[in-house]
C-alpha positions as CSV (number, residue, x, y, z in Angstrom):
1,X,26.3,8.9,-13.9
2,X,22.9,9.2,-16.1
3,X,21.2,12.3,-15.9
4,X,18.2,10.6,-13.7
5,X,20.2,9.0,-10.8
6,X,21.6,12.7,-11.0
7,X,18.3,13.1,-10.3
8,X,17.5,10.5,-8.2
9,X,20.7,11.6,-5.6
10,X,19.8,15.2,-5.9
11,X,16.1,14.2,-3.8
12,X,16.9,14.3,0.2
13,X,18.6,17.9,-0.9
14,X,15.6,19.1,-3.2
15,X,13.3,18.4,0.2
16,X,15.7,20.2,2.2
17,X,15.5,23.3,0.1
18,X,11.9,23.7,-0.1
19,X,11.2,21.7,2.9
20,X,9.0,24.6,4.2
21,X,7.6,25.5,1.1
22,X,6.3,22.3,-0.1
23,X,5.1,22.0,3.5
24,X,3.0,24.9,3.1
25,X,1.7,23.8,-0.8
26,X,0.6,20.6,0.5
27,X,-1.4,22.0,3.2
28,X,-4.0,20.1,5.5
29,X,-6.3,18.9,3.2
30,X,-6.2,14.9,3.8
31,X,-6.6,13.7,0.0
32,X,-6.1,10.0,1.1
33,X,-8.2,9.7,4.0
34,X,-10.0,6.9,2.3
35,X,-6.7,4.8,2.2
36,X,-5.5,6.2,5.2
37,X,-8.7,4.5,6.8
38,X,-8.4,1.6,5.0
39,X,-4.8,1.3,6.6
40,X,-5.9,1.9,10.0
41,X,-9.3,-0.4,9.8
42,X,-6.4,-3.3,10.1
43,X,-4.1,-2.1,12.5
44,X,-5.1,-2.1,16.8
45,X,-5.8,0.6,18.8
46,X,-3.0,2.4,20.2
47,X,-0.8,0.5,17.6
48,X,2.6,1.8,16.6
49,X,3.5,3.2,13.6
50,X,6.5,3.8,11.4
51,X,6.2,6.6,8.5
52,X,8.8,6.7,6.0
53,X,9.0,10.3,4.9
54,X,7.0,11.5,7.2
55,X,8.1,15.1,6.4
56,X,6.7,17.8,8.7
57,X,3.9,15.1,10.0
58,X,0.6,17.2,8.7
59,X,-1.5,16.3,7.5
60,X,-0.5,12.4,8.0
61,X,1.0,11.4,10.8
62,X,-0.9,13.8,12.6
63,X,-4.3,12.1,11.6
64,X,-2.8,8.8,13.5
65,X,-1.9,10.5,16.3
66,X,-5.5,11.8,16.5
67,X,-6.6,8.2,16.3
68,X,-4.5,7.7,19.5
69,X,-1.1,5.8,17.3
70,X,2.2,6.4,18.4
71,X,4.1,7.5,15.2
72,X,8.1,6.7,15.0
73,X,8.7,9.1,11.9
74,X,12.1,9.0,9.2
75,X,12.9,11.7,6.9
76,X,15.7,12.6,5.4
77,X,15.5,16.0,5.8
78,X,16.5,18.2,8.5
79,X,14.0,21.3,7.2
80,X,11.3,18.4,7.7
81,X,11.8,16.5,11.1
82,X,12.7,19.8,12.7
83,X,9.0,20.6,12.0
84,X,7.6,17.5,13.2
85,X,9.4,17.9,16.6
86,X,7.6,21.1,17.1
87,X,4.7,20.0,15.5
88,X,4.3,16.7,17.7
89,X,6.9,16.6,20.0
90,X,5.7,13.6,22.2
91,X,6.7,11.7,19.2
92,X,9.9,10.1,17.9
93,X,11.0,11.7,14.8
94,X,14.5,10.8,13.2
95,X,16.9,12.3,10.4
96,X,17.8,9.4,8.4
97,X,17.7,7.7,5.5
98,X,14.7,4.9,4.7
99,X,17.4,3.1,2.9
100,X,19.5,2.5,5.8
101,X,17.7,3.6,8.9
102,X,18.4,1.3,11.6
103,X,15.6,1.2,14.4
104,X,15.1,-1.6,17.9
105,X,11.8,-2.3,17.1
106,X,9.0,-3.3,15.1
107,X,6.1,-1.8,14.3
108,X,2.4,-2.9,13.7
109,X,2.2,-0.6,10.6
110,X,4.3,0.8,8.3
111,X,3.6,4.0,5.6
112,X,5.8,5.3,2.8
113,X,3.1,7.8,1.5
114,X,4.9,9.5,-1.3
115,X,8.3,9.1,-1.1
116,X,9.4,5.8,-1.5
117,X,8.7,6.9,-5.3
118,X,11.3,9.2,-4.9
119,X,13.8,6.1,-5.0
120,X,15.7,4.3,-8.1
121,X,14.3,0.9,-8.7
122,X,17.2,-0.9,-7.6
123,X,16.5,0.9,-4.4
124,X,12.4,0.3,-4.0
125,X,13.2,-3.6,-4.4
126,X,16.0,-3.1,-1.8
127,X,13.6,-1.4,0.7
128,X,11.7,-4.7,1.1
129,X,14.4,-5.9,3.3
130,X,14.1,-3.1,5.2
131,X,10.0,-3.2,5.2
132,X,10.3,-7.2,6.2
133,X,13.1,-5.9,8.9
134,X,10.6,-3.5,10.9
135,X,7.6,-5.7,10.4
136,X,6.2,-8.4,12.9
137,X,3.4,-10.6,12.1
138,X,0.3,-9.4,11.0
139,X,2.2,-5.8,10.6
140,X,0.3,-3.3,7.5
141,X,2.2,-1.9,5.0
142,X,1.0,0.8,2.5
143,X,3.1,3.0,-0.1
144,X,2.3,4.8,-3.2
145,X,4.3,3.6,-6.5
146,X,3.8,4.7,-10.1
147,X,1.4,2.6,-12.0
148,X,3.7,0.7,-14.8
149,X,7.5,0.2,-14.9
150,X,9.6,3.8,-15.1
151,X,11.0,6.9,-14.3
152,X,9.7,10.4,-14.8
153,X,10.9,13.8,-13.8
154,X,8.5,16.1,-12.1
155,X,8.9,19.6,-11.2
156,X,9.4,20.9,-7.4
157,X,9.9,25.1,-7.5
158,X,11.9,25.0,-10.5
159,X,13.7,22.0,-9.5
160,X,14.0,18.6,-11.2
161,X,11.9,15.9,-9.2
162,X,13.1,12.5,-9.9
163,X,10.1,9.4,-9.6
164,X,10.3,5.8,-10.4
165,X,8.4,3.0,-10.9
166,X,8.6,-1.0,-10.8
167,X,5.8,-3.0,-12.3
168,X,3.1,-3.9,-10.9
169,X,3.9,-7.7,-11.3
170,X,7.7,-7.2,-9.4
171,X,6.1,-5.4,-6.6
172,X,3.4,-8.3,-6.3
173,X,6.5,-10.3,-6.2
174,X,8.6,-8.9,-3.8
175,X,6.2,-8.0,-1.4
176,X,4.8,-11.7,-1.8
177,X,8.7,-13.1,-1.1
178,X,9.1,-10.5,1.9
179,X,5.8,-12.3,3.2
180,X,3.2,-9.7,2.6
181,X,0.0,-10.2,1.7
182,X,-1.9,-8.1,-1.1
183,X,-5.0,-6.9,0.5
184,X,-5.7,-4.2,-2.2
185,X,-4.1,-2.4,-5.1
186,X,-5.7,0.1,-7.4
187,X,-3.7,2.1,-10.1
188,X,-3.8,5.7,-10.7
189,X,-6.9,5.9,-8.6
190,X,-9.5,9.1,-9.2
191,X,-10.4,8.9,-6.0
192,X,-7.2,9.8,-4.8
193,X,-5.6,12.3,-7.1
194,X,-4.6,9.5,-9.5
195,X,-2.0,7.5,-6.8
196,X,-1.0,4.3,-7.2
197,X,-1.6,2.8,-4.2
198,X,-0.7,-0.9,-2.4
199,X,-1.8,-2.1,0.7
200,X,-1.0,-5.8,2.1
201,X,-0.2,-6.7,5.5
202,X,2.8,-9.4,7.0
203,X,1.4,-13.3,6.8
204,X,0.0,-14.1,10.3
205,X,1.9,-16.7,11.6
């Protein structure tokens, strides 16, 4: 095994660790509102929606609850969802995996707001499937990527915090082949602490 998938495995642990920590450095302060709205200018009222990594659900998911969205949130940590449920616990949060969650619906948006960077890139182009599979037509989809091809190691309280990246052109690919739509795209964006940031939406049929 190569020192980054190492890495890449040690992730769901390194968030279950610090869970509260992290939860507590992020804070309330909603950085991305101006995607966040973007997202939500395309979605219907009372819409649900699915957040991948939806960790303690603040700042986030709790700005689409306050826009009256029902929020169906994944995370892989226990630390995290444990937080959610007492944060919003009219909501449906799961422990699970993004990878390999299995869920009886589909949704009319779907978010993986840092963290489906925390994935290898044999795993982001997998997660397509799995973005196609909870989508309906007309669904939104948004996520945060790196801005060019690679992998990096941050730094999470001392431990090693794996990210990766496709290229822009393979993620205009495979989200055209799992038929989404671009809407907009803008790398390392100053308005938005430097995220790389997609947004596109399911082909209406």
């Amino acid at each position: 095994m190569t020192e980054q998938n190492k890495f890449a495995q040690n992730i769901i642990e390194i968030y279950k660790k610090h869970g509260r920590a992290w939860t507590e450095l992020r804070g309330n302060f909603l950085y991305e509102k101006l995607w966040l709205d973007r997202f939500l200018a395309l979605i219907p009222k009372n819409a649900k929606i699915l957040d991948l990594g939806c960790g303690s659900a603040r700042p986030i998911a709790a700005y689409f609850i306050e826009h009256n969205h029902t929020v169906t949130g994944v995370d892989s940590s226990d630390v995290m969802i444990e937080m959610a449920r007492q944060n919003f616990p009219e909501q449906y949060w799961l422990q699970a995996d993004m990878r390999i969650v299995e869920l009886d619906q589909k949704f009319n948006a779907i978010l993986a707001w840092d963290s489906f960077f925390h994935l290898t890139p044999n795993d982001q182009r997998q997660m397509f499937t799995q973005f196609s599979k909870f989508a309906e037509s007309g669904t939104v989809l948004m996520f945060s990527s790196g801005p060019s091809h690679g992998e990096a190691i941050g730094d999470l309280f001392g431990d090693a915090l794996y990210h990766a990246s496709l290229a822009p052109e393979e993620y205009r690919a495979l989200l055209k082949q799992s038929g989404f739509k671009v809407i907009k795209m803008v790398a390392e964006d100053v308005e938005c602490t430097g995220h790389t940031v997609w947004l596109a939406q399911k082909t209406l049929i």
